[in-house]
BADOLO-323023 format. One line per 4 residues: number of its first residue (from 1); their letters; for each residue x, y, z of C-alpha. Coordinates in nm, 4 decimals, always signed. Example, Ala and Ser with C-alpha at 12.3 -4.5 7.8 and 13.67 -1.06 7.14 Angstrom:
1	as	+1.2300,-0.4500,+0.7800 ~ +1.3670,-0.1060,+0.7140
//
This chain:
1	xxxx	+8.7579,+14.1714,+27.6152 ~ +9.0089,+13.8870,+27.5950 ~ +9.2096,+13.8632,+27.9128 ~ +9.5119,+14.0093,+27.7844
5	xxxx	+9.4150,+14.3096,+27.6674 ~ +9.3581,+14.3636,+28.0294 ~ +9.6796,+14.2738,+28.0929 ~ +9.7738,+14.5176,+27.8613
9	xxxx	+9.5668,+14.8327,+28.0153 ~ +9.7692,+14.7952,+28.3674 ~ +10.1388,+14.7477,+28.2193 ~ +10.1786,+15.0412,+28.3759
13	xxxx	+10.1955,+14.9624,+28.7154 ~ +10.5433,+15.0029,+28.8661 ~ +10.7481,+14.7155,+28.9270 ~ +11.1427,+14.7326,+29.0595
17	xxxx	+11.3979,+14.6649,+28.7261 ~ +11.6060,+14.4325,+28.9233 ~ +11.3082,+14.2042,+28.9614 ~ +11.1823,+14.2546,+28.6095
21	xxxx	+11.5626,+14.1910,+28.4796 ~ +11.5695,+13.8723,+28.7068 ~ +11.2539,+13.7362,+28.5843 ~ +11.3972,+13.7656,+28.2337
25	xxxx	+11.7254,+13.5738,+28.3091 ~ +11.5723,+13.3404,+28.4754 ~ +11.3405,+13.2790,+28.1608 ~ +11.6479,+13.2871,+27.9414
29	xxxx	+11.8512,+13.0551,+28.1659 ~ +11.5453,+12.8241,+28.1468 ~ +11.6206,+12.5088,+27.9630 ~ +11.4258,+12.4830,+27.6498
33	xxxx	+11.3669,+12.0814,+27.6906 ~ +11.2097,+12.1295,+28.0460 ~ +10.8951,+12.1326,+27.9132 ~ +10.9101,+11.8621,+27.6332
37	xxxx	+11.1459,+11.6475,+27.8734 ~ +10.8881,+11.3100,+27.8897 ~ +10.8541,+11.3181,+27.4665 ~ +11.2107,+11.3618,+27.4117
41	xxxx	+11.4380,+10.9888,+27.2777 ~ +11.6619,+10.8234,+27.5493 ~ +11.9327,+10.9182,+27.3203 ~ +11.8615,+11.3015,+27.2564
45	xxxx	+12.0540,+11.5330,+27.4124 ~ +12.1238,+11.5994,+27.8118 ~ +11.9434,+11.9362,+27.9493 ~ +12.2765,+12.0138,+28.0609
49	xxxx	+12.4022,+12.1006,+27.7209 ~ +12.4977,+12.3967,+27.6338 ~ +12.2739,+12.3765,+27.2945 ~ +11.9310,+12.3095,+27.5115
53	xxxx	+11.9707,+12.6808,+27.6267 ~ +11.8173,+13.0127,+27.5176 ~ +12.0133,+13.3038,+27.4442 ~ +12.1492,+13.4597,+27.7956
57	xxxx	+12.0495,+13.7938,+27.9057 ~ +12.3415,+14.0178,+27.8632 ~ +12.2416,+14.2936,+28.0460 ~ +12.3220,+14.3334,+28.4740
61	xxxx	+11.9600,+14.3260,+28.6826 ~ +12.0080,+14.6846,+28.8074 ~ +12.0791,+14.8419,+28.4605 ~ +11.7460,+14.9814,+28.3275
65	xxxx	+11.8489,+14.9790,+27.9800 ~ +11.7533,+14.7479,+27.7717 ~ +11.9640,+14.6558,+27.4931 ~ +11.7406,+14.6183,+27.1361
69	xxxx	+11.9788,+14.3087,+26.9876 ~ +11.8854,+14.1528,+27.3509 ~ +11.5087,+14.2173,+27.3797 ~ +11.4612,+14.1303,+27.0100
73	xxxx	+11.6494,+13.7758,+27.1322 ~ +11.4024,+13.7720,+27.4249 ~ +11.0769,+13.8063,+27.2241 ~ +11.2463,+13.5559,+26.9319
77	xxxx	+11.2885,+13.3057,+27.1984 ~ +10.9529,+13.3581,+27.4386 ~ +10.6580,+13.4137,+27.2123 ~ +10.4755,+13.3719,+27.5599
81	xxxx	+10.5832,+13.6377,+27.7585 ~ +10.3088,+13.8284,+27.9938 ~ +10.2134,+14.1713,+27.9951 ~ +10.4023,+14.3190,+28.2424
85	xxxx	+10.7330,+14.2135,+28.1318 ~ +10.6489,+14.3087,+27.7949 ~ +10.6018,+14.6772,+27.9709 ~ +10.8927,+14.6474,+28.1158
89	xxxx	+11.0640,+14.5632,+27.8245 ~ +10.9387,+14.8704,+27.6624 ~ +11.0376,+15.0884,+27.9359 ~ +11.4216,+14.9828,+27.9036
93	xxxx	+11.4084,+15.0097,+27.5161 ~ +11.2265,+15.4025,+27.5390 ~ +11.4764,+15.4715,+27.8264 ~ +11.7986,+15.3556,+27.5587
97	xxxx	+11.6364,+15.5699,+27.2867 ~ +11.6123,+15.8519,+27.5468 ~ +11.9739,+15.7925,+27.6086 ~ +12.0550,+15.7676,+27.2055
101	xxxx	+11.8502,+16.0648,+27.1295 ~ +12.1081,+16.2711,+27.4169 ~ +12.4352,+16.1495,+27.2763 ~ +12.3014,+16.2540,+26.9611
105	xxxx	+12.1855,+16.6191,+27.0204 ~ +12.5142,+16.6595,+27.2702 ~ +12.7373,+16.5324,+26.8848 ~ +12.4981,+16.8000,+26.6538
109	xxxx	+12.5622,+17.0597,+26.8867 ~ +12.9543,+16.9788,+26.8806 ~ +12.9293,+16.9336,+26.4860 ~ +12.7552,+17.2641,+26.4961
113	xxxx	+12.9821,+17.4628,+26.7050 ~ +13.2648,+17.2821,+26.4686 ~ +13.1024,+17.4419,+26.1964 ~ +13.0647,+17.8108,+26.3468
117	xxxx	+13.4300,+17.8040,+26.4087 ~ +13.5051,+17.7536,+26.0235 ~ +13.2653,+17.9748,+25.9416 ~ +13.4482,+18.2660,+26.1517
121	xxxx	+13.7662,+18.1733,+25.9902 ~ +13.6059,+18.1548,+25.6270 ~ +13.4552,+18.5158,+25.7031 ~ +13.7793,+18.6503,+25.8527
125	xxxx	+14.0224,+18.4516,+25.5943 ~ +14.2422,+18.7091,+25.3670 ~ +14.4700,+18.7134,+25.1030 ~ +14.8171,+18.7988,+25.1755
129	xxxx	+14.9659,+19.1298,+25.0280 ~ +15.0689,+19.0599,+24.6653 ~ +15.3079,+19.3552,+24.6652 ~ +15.5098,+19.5834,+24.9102
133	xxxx	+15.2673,+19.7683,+25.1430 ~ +15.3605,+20.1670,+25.1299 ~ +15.6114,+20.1963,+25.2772 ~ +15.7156,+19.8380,+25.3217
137	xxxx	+15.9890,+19.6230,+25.0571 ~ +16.0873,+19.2757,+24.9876 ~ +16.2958,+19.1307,+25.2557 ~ +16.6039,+19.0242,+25.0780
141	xxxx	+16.8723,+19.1549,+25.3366 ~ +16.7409,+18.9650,+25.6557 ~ +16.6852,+18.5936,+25.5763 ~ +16.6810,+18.5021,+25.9740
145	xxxx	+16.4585,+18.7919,+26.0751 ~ +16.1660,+18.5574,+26.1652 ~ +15.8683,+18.6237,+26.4110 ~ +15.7269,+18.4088,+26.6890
149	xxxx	+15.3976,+18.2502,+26.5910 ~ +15.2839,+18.0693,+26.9056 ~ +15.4244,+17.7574,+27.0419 ~ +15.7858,+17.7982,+27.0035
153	xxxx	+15.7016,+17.8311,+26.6205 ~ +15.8549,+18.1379,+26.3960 ~ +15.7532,+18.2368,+26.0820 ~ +15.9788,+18.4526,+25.7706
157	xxxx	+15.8839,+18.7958,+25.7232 ~ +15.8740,+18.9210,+25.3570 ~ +15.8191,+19.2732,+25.4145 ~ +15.9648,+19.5147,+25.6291
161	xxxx	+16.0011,+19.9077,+25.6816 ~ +16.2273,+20.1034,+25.9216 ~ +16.1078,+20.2116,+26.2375 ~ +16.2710,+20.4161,+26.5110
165	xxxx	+16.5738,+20.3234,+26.7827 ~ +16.6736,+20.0042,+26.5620 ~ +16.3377,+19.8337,+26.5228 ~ +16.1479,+19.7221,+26.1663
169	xxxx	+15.7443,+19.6852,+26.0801 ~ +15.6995,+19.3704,+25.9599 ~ +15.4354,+19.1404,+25.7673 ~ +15.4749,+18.7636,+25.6941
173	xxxx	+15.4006,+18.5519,+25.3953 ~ +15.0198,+18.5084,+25.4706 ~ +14.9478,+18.8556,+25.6284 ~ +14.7174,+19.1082,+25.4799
177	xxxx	+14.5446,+19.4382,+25.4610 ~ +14.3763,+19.3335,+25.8050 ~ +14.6528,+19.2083,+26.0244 ~ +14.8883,+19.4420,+26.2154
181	xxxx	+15.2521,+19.4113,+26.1961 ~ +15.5359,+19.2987,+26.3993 ~ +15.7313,+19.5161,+26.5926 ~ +16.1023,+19.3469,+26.5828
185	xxxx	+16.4881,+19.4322,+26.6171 ~ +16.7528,+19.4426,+26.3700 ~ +17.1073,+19.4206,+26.3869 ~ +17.3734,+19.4600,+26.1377
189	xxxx	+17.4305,+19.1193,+25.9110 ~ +17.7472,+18.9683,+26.0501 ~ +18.0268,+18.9977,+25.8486 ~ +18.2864,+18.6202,+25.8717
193	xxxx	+18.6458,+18.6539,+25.7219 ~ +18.9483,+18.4957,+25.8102 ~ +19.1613,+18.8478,+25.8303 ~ +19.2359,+18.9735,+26.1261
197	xxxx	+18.9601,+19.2709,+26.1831 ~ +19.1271,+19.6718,+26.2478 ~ +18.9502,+19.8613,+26.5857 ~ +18.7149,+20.0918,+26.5853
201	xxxx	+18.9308,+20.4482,+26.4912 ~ +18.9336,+20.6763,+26.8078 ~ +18.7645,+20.9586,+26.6214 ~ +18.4752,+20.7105,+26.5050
205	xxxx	+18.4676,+20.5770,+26.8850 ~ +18.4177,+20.9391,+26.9572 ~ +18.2058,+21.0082,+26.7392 ~ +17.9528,+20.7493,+26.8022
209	xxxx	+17.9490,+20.8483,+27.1849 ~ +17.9112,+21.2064,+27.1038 ~ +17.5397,+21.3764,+27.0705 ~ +17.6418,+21.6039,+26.8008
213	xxxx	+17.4237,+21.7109,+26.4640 ~ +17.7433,+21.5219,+26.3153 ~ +17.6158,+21.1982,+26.4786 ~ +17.2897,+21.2349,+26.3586
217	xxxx	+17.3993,+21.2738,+25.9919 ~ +17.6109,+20.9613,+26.0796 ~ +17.2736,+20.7809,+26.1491 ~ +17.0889,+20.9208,+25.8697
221	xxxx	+17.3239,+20.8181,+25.6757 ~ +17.3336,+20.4594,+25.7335 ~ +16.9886,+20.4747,+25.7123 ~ +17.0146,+20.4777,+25.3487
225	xxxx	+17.2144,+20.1961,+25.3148 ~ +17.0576,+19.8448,+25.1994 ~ +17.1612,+19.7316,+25.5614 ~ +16.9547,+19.9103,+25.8119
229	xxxx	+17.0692,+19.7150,+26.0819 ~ +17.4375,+19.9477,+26.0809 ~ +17.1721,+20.2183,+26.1997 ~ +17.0474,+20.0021,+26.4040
233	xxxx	+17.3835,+19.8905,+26.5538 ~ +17.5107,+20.2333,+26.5979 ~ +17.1780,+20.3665,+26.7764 ~ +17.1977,+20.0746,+27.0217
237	xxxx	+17.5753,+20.1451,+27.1062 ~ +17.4860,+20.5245,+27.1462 ~ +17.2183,+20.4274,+27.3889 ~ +17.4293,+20.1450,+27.5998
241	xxxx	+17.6583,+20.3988,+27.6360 ~ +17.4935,+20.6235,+27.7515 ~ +17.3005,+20.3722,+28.0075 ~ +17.6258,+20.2908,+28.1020
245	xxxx	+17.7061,+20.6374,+28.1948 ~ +17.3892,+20.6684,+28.4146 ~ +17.5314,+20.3610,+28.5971 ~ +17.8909,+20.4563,+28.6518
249	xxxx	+17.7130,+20.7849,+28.7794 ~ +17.5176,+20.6483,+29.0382 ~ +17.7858,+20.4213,+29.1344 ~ +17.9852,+20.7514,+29.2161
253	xxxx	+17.6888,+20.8304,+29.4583 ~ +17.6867,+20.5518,+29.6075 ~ +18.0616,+20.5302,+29.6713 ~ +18.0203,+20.8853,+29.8175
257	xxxx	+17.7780,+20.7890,+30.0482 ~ +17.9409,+20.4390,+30.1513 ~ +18.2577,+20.6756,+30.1940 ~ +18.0285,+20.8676,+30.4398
261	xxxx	+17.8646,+20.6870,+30.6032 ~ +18.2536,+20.4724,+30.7048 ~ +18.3703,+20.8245,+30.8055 ~ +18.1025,+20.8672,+31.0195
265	xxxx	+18.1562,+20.5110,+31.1839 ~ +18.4935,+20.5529,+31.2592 ~ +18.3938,+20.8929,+31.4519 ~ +18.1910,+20.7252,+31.6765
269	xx	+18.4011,+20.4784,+31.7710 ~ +18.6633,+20.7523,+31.9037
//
């Protein structure tokens, strides 16, 4: 058997990278008219030049993969090369495919879960309501009644339906048959006009303090009215009033105690 295939069977006998990489730049560094130096003219070229040398090894002595454009330069340039190099050159070019193949399967499975994530939106994609839900109608009063959609973002709603103590269901453009609705306020649409604007009449101010069956038509009433935010409004003032009553109460306690307890402070100092 031809020497070299012996050289061949024991390529795999260990031999540090940094030395193998070494030997290789050193071979690449090597000028190529060393060995023809005593043929060559007086006036061909110096062995200095830049031209006389092979390809340089781009790659550091402790990096154990081998780049292909290099090692493809290396066997180009040294037809010669023993066995054991060749091994190690083999060892740096499965380790880079190694290295390829785990970029590779880390960007399928990111294309993958990429694709999972469409296909839950695909699956879960509907069509937005085409006409008013039961219950529900157009929004044509409330132009500015808008919901928050993440990030500072608000989106339109298009159909609404009155809900209790001055709050409205509502669906946007894109919302369907499986999305829930918002739960938002209403007010009463501002009215702007130069005249001067009358006060409330006592008996109205009365009357919207008052927890009568004649407020309660009052609120039905304006219930019916294309505007639901004046039910709205008048709801809200019943119940700030009467929050503000439960305050000005308690402040009364509080004053009678704080009227105690000074009473009581000025007996003990006799």
């Amino acid at each position: 058997m031809p020497s070299s295939a012996r050289n061949v069977s024991v390529c795999t006998i260990d031999r540090p990278c940094s030395h193998i990489c070494s030997v290789i730049i050193n071979i690449l560094y090597t000028p190529m008219s060393d060995a023809n130096m005593s043929n060559e003219s007086p006036h061909s070229s110096p062995p200095d030049s830049p031209a006389s040398y092979r390809v340089p090894c781009t790659l550091a002595p402790n990096d154990p993969h081998m780049s292909p454009n290099t090692m493809a330069t290396i066997l180009a340039t040294q037809p010669s090369i023993d066995a054991i190099t060749l091994c190690s050159i083999a060892k740096g070019l499965v380790e880079t495919i190694k290295e390829q193949e785990e970029q590779h399967g880390h960007q399928l499975l990111s294309a993958h879960n990429c694709y999972q994530r469409l296909e839950d939106k695909l699956a879960n994609y509907e069509e937005g309501y085409c006409t008013a839900p039961d219950g529900y109608k157009h929004n044509v009063n409330y132009p500015n009644l808008k919901v928050p959609i993440g990030k500072g973002l608000y989106c339109p709603t298009k159909w609404i339906k009155l809900a209790d103590k001055g709050m409205v269901l509502a669906y946007t453009e894109e919302q369907g048959p499986k999305s829930n609705p918002y739960l938002v306020p209403i007010h009463a649409a501002p009215i702007f006009s130069s005249e001067p604007i009358d006060p409330i009449p006592q008996w109205l101010h009365q009357l919207l303090i008052s927890q009568s069956a004649i407020f309660h038509t009052l609120v039905n009433t304006a219930k019916k009215l294309d505007d639901w935010g004046v039910a709205a409004n008048i709801t809200c003032y019943w119940e700030y009033n009467d929050k503000m009553a439960d305050i000005n109460a308690h402040i009364e306690q509080l004053q009678a105690k704080a009227d105690s307890v000074r009473l009581a402070k000025l007996l003990c100092k006799g």
